[in-house]
C-alpha positions in Angstrom: -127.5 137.5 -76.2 -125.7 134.4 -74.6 -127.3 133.0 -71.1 -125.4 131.2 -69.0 -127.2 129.0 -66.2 -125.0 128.7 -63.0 -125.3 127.1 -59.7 -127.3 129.5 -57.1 -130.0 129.8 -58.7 -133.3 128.8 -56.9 -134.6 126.5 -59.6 -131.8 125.7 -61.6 -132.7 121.7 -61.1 -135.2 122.7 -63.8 -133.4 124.2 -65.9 -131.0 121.3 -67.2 -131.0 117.5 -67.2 -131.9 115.3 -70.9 -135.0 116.1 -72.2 -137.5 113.2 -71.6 -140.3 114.9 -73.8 -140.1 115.8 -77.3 -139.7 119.0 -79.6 -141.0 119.3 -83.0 -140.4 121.8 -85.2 -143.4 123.2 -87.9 -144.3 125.5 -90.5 -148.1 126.8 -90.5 -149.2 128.8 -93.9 -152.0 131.6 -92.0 -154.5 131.5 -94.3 -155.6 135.0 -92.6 -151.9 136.6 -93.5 -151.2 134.1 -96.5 -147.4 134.0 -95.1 -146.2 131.1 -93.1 -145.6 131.3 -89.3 -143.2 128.8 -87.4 -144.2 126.9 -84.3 -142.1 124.3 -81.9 -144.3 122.4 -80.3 -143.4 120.0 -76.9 -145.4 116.7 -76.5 -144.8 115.3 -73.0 -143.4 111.7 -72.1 -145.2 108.6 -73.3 -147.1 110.8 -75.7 -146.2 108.3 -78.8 -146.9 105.6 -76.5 -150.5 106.1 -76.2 -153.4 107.5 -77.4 -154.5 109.8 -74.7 -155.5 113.3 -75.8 -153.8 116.3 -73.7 -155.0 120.0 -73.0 -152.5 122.5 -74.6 -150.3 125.6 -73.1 -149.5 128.1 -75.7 -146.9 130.1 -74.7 -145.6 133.9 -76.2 -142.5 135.3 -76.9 -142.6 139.2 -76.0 -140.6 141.9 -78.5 -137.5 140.3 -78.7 -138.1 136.9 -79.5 -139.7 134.5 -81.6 -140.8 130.9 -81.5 -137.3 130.1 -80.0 -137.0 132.5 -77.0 -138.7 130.1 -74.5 -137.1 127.2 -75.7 -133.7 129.1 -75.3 -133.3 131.7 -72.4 -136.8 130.5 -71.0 -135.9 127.1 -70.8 -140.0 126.2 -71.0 -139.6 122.8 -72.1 -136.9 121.3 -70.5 -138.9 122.9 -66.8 -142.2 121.9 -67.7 -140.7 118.5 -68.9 -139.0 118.2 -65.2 -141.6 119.2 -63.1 -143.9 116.8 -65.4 -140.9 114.2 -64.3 -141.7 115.2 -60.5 -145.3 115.0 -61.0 -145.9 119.1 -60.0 -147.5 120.1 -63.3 -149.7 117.7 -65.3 -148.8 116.7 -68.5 -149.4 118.3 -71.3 -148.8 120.1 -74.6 -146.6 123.2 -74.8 -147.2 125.2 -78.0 -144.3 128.0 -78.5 -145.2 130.0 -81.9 -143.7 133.0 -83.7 -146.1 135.9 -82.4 -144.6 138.4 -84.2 -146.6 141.3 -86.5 -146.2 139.1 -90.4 -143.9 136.7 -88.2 -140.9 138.9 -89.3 -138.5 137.7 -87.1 -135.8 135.5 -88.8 -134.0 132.9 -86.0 -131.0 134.4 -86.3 -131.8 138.0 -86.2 -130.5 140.0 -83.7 -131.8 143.3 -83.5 -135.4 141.6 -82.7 -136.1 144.3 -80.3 -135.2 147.2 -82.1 -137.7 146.4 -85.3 -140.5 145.2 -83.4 -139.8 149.1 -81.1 -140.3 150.5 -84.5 -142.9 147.8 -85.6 -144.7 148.6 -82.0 -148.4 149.8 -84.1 -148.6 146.5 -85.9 -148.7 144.5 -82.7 -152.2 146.6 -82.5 -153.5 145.0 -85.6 -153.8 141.7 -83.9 -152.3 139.8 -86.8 -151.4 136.7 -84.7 -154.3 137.1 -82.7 -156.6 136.9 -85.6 -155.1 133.3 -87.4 -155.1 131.4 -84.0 -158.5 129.3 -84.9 -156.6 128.2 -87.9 -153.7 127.6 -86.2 -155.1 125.2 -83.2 -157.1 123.4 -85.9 -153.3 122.9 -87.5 -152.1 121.7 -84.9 -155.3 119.6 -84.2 -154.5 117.5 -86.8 -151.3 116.9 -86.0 -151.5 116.4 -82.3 -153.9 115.0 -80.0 -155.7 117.8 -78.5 -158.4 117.7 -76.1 -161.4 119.8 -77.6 -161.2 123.6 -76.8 -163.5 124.2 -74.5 -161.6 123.5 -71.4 -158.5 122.2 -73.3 -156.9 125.4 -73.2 -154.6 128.0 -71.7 -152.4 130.7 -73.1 -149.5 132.8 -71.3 -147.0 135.3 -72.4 -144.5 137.5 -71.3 -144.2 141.4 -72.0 -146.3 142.5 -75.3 -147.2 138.6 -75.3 -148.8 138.7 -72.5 -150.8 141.3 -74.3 -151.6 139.4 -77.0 -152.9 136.5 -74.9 -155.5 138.7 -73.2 -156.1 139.8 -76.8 -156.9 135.8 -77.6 -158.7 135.8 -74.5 -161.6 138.3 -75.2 -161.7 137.8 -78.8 -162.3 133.5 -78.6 -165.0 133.6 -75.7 -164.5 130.5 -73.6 -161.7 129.0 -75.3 -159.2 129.5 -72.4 -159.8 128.4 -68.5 -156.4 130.0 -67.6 -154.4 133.2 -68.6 -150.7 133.6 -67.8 -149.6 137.2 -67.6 -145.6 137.7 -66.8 -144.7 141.3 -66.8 -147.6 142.0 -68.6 -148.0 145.5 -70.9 -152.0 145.9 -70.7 -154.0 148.7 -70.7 -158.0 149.5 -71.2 -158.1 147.3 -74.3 -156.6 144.2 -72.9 -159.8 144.2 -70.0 -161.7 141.2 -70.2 -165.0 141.3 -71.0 -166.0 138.1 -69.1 -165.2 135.7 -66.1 -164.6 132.3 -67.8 -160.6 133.0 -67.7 -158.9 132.5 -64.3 -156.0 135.0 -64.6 -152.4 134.4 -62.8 -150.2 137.4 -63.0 -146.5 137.6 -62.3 -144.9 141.3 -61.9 -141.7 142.2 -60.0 -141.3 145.6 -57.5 -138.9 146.4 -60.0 -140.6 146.4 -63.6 -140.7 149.6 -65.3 -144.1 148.6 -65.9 -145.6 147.5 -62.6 -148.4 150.8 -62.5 -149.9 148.6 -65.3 -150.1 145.7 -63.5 -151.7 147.2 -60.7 -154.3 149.1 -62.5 -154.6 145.8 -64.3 -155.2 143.7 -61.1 -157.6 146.5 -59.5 -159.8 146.6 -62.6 -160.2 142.4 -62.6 -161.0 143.0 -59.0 -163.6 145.5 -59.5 -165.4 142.9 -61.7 -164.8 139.9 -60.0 -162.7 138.3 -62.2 -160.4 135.7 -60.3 -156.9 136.0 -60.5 -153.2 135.4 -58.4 -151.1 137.7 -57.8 -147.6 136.8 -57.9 -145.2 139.6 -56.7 -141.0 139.0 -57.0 -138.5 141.7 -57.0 -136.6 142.6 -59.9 -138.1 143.8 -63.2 -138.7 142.9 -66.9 -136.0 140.2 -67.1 -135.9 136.6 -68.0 -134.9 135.8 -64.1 -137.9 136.5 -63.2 -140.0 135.3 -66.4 -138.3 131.5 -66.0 -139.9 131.9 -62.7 -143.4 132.8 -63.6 -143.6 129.8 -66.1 -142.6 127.1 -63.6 -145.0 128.4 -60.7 -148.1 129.2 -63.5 -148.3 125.5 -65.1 -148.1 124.2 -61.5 -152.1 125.5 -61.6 -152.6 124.1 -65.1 -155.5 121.6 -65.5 -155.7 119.8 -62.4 -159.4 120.1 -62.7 
C-alpha cells in the first residue's frame, strides 16, 4: 500500500513541494444515514486572507479508498495547490469525502477493496449520493462557497466516477463539469440532460475501457459535450494523478 514518488515521472514537480494551501479535517452527521461521514476539505492560498467566495471540486475515492486516498497516492492537493501556484488551474475549493456505502471504511483499514467487492450492491443504493444536499449545505456554513448553480463540479475515479454521474442526474443543474477517470458506468449512469460538460480519462489498457466507449458513443448520440482523454495503461493511480491535474486545468475559467 506504500507509494513512492521518484524522479522520471512527467509531472512529479506537482507532486511534492510545501503545501501553500490548507487542509481541514471534518466530521459530517448525514441526517439521511444518521451515521457520521468524514470529509478533508483544501481551501486554496490567501483564502483566510479575504473574503472572496470560491466554486468547489469534490473529488471521489473509488473501492479502495476513502476520504484519504487522494490526499495520499493521488496527491490532489498538493497538485492542485501547485498548478494554483503556476496560475494553470483557478483557485478553488477541493472537497475529498468518504464515499463509501454507510462510510464503512476506517483510515486504517486495509482490506478496503476486498469489503467494498463484497459490499459492491450497496454502492447501488446511492447512500452518499442521496445526503450530498446536506452535506454542501455543511460545508456552506463553514466555507465560503459560491451558490450552486454554477459553483460546482464533481469527479471521481473508478466506482466514484459512478457515483458522480449518479450526483449529476439526480441534482439537475448543480454541476457545469463532470470528471470521469477510469469510469465504471453503464445504462444507469446516462445523463439525462446537457447542462454537465463531461471530461473523461480512460487508458488503452483498462480492463474497463468497452465501458468507456459505449459511454462516450451514447453522450455523443445526444449531444452531450464531452473530452476525451486517452493514455495508455489501465486502472492505476499513474494514470489517475494524471487525469486530476489535466481535468481542473478546465475548471471554472468561465
Amino acid at each position: 500500500m506504500s507509494v513512492f514518488i521518484i524522479n522520471g515521472t512527467p509531472q512529479i514537480s506537482l507532486y511534492v513541494g510545501e503545501l501553500r494551501g490548507r487542509l481541514d479535517t471534518l466530521s459530517f452527521q448525514s441526517p439521511t444515514e444518521l451515521k457520521p461521514r468524514r470529509i478533508i476539505v483544501y481551501t486554496p492560498p490567501l483564502y483566510d486572507q479575504s473574503r472572496e467566495k470560491y466554486q468547489v471540486l469534490y473529488l471521489l475515492h473509488g473501492l479502495n479508498g476513502n476520504e484519504t486516498a487522494w490526499l495520499d497516492r493521488g496527491r490532489a492537493a498538493q497538485s492542485l495547490d501547485n498548478l494554483i501556484a503556476l496560475r494553470k488551474a483557478k483557485p478553488m475549493i477541493l472537497v475529498m469525502p468518504d464515499a463509501n456505502p454507510e462510510a464503512l471504511i476506517d483510515t486504517k483499514d486495509n482490506l478496503s477493496l476486498m469489503k467494498n467487492i463484497f459490499l459492491y450492491p450497496a454502492w447501488n443504493q446511492l447512500e452518499f449520493e442521496k445526503c450530498f444536499p446536506a452535506m454542501d449545505d455543511f460545508l456552506s456554513g463553514l466555507y465560503r462557497f459560491t451558490p450552486r448553480l454554477g459553483g460546482r463540479a464533481v469527479a471521481g475515479l473508478s466506482a466514484g466516477a459512478k457515483q458522480s454521474c449518479n450526483l449529476t442526474n439526480m441534482y439537475d443543474s448543480t454541476f457545469t463539469s463532470v470528471g470521469l477517470f477510469s469510469p465504471v458506468v453503464g445504462r444507469k449512469q446516462m445523463p439525462e440532460s446537457n447542462f454537465s460538460k463531461y471530461w473523461i480519462g480512460g487508458g488503452v489498457g483498462d480492463l474497463f475501457h468497452h465501458r468507456i466507449n459505449k459511454f462516450r458513443k451514447k453522450l455523443q448520440r445526444k449531444h452531450i459535450p464531452y473530452t476525451m482523454y486517452n493514455t495508455v495503461g489501465g486502472h492505476t493511480w499513474r494514470n489517475w494523478r494524471l487525469y486530476f491535474t489535466e481535468y481542473v486545468q478546465t475548471l471554472f475559467w468561465n
